[in-house]
C-alpha positions as CSV (number, residue, x, y, z in Angstrom):
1,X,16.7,-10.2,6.6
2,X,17.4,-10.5,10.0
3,X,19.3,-13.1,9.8
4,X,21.9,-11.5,7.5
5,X,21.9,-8.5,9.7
6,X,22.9,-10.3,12.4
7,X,25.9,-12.2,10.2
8,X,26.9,-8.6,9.2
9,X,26.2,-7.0,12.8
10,X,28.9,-10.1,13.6
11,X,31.4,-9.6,10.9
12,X,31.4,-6.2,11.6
13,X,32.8,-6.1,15.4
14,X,34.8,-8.7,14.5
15,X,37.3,-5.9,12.3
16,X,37.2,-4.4,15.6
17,X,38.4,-7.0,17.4
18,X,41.3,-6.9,16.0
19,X,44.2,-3.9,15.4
20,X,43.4,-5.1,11.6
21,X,40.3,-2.1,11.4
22,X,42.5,0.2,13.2
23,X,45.5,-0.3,10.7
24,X,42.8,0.1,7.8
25,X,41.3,3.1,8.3
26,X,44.2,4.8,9.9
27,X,46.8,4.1,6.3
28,X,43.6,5.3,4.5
29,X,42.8,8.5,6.3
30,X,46.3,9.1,5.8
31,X,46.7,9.3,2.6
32,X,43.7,10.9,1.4
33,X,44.5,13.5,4.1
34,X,47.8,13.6,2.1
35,X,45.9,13.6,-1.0
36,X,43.8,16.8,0.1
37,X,46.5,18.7,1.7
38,X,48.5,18.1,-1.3
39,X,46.1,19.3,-3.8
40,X,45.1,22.5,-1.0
41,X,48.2,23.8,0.0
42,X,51.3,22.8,-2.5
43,X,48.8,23.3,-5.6
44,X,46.3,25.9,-4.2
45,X,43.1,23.8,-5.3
46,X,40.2,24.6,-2.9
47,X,37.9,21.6,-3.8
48,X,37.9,18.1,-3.8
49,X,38.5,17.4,-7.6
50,X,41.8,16.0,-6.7
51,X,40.3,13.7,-3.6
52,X,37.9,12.3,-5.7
53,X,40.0,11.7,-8.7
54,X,42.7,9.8,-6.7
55,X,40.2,7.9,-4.2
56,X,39.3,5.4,-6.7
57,X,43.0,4.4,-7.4
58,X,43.5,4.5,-3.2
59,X,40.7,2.0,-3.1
60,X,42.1,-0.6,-5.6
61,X,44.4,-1.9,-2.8
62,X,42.2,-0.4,0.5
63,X,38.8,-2.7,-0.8
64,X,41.3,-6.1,-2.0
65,X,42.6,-5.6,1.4
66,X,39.2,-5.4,3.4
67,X,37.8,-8.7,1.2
68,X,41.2,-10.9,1.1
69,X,40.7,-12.9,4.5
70,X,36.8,-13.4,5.1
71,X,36.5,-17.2,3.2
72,X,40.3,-18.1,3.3
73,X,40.5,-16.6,6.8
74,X,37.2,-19.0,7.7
75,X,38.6,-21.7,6.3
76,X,42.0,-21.5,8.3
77,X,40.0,-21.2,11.4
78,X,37.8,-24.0,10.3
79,X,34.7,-22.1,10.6
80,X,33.8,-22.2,7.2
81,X,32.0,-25.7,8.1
82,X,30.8,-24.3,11.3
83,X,29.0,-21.9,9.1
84,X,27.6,-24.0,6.7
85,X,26.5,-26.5,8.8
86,X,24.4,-24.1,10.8
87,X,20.3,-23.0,9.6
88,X,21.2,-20.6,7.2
89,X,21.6,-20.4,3.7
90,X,25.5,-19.5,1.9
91,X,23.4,-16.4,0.7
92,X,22.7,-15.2,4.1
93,X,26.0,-15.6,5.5
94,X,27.8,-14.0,1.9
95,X,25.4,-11.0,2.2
96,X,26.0,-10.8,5.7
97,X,29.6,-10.3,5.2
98,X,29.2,-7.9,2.3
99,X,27.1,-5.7,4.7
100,X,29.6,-6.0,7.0
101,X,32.8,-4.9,4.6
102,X,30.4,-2.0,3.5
103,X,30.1,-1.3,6.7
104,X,33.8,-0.8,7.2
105,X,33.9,1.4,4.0
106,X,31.0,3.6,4.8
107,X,33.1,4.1,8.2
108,X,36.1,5.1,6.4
109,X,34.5,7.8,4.4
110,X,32.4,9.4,6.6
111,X,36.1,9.9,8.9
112,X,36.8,11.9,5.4
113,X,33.6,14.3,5.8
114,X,36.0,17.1,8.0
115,X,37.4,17.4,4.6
116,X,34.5,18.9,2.5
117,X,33.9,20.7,6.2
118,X,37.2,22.6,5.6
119,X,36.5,24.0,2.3
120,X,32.9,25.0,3.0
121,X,34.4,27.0,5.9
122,X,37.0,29.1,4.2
123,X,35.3,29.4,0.8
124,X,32.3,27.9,-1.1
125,X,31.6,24.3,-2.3
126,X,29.6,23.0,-5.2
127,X,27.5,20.2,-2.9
128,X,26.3,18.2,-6.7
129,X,29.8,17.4,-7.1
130,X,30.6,16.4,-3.5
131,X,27.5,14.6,-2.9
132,X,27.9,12.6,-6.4
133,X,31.6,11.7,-5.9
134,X,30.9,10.7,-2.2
135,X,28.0,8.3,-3.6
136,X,30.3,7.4,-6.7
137,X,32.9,6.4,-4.2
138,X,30.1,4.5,-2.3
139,X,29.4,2.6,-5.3
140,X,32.3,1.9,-6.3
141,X,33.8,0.4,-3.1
142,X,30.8,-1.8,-3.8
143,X,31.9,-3.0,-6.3
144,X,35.4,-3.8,-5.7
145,X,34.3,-5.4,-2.7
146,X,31.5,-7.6,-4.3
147,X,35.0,-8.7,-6.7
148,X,37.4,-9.2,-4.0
149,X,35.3,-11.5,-1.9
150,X,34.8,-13.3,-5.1
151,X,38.2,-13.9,-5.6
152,X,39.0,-14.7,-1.8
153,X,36.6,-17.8,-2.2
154,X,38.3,-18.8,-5.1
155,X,41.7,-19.6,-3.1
156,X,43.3,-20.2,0.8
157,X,45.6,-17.8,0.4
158,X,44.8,-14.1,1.2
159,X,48.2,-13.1,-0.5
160,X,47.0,-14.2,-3.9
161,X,43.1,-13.1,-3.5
162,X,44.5,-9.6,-2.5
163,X,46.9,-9.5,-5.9
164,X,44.1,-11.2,-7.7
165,X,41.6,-8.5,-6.4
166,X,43.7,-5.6,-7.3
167,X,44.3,-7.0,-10.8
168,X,40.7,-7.8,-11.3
169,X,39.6,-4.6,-10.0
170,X,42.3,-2.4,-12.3
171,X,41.3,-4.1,-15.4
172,X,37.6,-3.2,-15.1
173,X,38.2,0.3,-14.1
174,X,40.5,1.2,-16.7
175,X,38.7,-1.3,-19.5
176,X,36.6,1.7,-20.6
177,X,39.4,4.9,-20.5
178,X,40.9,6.0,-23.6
179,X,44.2,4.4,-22.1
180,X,42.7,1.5,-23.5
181,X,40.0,2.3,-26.4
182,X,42.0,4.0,-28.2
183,X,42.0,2.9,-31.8
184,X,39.1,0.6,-31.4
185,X,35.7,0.7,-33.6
186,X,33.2,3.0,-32.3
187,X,30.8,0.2,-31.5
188,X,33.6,-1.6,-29.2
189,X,34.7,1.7,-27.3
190,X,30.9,2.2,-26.5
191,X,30.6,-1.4,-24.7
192,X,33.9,-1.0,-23.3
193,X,32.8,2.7,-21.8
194,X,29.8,1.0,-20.6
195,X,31.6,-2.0,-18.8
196,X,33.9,0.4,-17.2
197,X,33.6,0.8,-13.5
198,X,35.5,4.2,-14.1
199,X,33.8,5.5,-17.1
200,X,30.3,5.3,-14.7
201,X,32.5,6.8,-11.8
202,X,33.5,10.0,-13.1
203,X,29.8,10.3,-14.4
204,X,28.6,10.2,-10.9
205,X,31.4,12.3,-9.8
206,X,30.1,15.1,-11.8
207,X,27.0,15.4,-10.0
208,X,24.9,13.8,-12.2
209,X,23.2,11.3,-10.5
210,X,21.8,8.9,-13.4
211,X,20.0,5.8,-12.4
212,X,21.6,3.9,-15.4
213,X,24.8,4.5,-13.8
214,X,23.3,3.4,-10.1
215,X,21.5,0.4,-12.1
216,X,25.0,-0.6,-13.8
217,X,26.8,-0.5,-10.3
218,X,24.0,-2.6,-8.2
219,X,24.3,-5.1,-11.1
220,X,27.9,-5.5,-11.4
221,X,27.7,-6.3,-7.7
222,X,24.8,-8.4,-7.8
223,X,26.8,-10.3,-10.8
224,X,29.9,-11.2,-8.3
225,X,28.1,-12.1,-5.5
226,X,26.5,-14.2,-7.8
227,X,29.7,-15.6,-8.6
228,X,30.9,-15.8,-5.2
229,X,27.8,-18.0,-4.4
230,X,28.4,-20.3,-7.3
231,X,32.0,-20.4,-5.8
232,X,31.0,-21.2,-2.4
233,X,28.6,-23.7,-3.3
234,X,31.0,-25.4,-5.8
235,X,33.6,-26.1,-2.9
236,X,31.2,-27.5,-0.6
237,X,30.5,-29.9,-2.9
238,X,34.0,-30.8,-3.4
């Protein structure tokens, strides 16, 4: 464990050594600043339905673009064999790195917490909701992460793991809305509600915090860095 908190503890400063950090979480905080304001002074809404509604569809490009570069950016450095050459394990070094990009995540939101500040001061906020889309979004940025680092160690090029991420993100978020289950048997809507990262979003964001949802979320990362692994492993044989 130490060992992957030192990988991560690495990873992380190295956003910050870079404008690349800077540039991420200013664009975000921008527009879910424009999000709020939007939703609290042109449409009068003094909550944060509309922040955590829209958040999700903010993160399909903000998450792709935290996880394109950290294999293909390796490998154009030519660290990647540094890394593997070195006494620890491709486990250590992937979790590492996933710590590390949920650092950069769990940075960006809490720069969002003035927000939920500003409506507790001028009126009165429902803390179930707020607390369960905040962990939602937590889970969820997970998620995408655990997918987009899958797909950047599938290819060299962090163009096409961001537009792969994105896609790969969309289609399981919107896999179980009625967008998409519409006029399917009952039995096939239900697996597809289940499979959706969305469907187990917007339970979360409710306030209702239900370990099957939490349970679904931890494996559906656990599944990609499982993949990611497999990935790794499979061009180090090559």
């Amino acid at each position: 464990m130490k060992t992957i908190l030192t990988i991560a503890k690495r990873e992380f400063k190295a956003y910050f050594q870079s404008p690349i950090a800077y540039i991420y979480l200013v664009t975000f905080l921008v527009l879910v600043h424009w999000i709020f304001l939007r939703g609290f002074f042109v449409i009068g809404q003094g909550n944060l339905r509309s922040f955590f509604t829209l958040l999700p569809w903010v993160y399909l490009f903000f998450v792709p673009a935290v996880a394109m570069g950290k294999w293909s950016e390796e490998r154009k450095q030519g660290t990647i064999e540094l890394l593997f050459t070195m006494p620890i394990s491709e486990t250590q070094i992937l979790l590492g790195k996933f710590l590390a990009g949920l650092g950069l995540l769990s940075v960006a939101l809490f720069l969002t917490f003035p927000l939920p500040v500003t409506i507790a001061l001028i009126g009165k906020i429902d803390l179930g909701p707020m607390i369960g889309g905040y962990l939602g979004l937590l889970f969820l940025g997970g998620a995408y992460l655990a997918i987009g680092l899958w797909v950047s160690a599938l290819t060299d090029n962090q163009i096409i793991a961001f537009i792969l991420g994105v896609l790969v993100c969309f289609a399981l978020f919107i896999i179980g809305e009625p967008l998409v289950t519409s006029g399917l048997p009952p039995m096939l809507v239900s697996l597809l509600q289940y499979a959706g990262l969305g469907s187990h979003f917007e339970s979360i964001g409710r306030g209702v915090i239900d370990s099957r949802d939490c349970i679904y979320y931890i494996s559906v990362i656990s599944l990609f860095l499982f993949f990611n692994l497999k990935a790794l492993e499979a061009r180090a044989w090559r």
